[in-house]
N, CA, C and O of each residue as an XYZ file, in Angstrom:
220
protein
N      52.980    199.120     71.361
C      52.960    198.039     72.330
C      53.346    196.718     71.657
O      54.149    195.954     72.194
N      52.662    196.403     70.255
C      53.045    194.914     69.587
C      55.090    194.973     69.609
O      55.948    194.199     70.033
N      55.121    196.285     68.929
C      56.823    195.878     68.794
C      57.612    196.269     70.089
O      58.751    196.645     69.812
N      57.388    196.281     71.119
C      57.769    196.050     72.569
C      58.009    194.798     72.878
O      58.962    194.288     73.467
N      56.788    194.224     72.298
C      56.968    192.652     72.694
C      57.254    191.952     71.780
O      57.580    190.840     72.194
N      57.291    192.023     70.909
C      57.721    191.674     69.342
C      59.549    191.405     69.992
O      60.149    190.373     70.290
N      59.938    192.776     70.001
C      61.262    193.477     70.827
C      61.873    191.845     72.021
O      62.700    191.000     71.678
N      61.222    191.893     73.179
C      61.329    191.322     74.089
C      61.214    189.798     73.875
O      61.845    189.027     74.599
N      60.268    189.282     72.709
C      60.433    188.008     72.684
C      61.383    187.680     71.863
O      61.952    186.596     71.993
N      61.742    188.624     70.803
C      63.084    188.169     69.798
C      64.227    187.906     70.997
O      64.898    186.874     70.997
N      64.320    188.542     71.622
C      65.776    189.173     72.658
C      66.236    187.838     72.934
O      65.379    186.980     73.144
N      67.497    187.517     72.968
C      68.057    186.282     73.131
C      69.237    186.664     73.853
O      70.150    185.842     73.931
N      69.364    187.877     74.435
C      70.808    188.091     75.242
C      71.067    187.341     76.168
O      72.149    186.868     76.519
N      69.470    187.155     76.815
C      69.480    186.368     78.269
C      69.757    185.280     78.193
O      70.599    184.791     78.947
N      68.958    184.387     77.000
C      69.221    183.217     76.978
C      70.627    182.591     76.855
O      71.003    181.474     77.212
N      71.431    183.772     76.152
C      73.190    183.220     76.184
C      73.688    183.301     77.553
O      74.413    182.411     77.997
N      73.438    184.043     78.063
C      73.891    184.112     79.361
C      73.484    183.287     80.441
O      74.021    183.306     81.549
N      72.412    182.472     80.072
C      71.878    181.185     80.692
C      72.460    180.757     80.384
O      73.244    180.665     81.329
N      73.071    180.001     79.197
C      73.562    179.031     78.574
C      75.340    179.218     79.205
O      76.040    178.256     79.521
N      75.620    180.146     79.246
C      76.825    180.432     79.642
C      77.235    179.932     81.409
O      78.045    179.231     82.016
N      76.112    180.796     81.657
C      76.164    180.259     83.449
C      76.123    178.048     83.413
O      77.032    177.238     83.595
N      74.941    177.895     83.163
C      75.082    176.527     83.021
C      76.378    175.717     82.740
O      76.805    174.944     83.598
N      77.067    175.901     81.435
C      78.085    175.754     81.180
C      79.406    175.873     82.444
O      80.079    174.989     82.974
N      79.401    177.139     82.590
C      80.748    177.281     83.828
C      79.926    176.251     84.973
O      80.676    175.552     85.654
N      78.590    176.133     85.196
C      78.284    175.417     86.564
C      78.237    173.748     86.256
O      78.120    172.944     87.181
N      78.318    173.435     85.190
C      79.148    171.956     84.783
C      80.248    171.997     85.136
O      80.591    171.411     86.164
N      80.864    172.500     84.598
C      82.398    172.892     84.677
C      83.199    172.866     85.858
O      84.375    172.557     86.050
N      82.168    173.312     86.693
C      82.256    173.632     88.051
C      82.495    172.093     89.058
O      83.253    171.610     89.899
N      81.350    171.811     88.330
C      81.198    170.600     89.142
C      82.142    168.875     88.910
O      82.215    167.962     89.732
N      82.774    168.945     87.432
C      83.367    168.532     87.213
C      84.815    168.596     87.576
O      85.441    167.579     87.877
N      85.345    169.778     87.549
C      86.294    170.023     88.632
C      85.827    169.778     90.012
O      86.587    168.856     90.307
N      85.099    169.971     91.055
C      85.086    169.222     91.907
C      84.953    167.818     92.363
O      85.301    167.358     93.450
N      84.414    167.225     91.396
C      84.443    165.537     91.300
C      85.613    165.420     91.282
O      85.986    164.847     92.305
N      86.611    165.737     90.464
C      87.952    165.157     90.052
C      88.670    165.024     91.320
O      89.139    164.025     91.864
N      88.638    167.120     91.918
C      89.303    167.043     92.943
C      89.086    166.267     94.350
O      89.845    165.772     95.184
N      87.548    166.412     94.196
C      87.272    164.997     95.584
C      87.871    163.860     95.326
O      88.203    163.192     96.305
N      88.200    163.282     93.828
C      88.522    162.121     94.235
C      89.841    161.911     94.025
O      90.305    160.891     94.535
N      90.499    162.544     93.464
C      91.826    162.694     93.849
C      92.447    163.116     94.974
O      93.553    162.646     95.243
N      91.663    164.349     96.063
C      91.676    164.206     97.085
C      91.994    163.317     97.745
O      93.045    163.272     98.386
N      90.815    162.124     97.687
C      91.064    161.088     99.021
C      92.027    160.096     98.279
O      92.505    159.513     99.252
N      92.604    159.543     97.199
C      93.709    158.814     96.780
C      95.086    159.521     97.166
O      96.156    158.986     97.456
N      94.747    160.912     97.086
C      96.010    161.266     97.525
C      96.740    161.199     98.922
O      97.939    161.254     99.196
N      95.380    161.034     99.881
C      95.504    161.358    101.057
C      96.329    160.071    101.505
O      97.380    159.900    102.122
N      95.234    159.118    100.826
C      95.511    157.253    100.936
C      97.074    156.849    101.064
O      97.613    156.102    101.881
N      97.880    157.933     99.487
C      98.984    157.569     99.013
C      99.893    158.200    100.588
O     100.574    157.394    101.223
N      99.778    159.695    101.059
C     100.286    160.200    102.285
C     100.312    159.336    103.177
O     101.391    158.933    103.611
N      99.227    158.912    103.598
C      99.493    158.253    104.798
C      99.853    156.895    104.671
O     100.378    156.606    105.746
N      99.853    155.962    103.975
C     101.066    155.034    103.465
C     102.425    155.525    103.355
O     103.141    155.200    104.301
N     102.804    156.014    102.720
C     103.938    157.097    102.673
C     104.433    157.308    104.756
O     105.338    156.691    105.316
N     103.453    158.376    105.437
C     103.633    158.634    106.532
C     103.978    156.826    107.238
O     105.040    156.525    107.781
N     103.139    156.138    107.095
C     103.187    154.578    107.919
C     104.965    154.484    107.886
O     105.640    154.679    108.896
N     105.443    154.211    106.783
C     106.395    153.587    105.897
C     107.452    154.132    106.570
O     108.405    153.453    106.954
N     107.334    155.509    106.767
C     108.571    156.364    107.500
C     108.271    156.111    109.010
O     109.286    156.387    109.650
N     107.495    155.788    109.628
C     106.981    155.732    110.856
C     106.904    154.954    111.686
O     106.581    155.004    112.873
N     107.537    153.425    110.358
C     107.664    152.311    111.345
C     109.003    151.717    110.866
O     109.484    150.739    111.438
């Protein structure tokens, strides 16, 4: 029973794989900041663009 848990508390597989998930879910979110805000500048730049041809 001691080296079961001996076993289980050494184990660090999980913890990389925490560390891993976290990582991509930064990642994640940083790409979506960018793209929101390039999003709406881009949109800004279109429809200036659209005005320009339109009048």
């Amino acid at each position: 029973m001691k080296t079961l848990i001996k076993r289980f508390k050494d184990d660090e597989s999980g913890a990389t794989a925490i560390e891993y998930g976290l990582i991509a879910a930064l990642i994640a979110v940083a790409i979506i900041a960018a793209v929101k805000t390039l999003g709406g500048t881009l949109n800004d730049t279109f429809t200036e663009i659209d005005d320009e041809l339109n009048s």
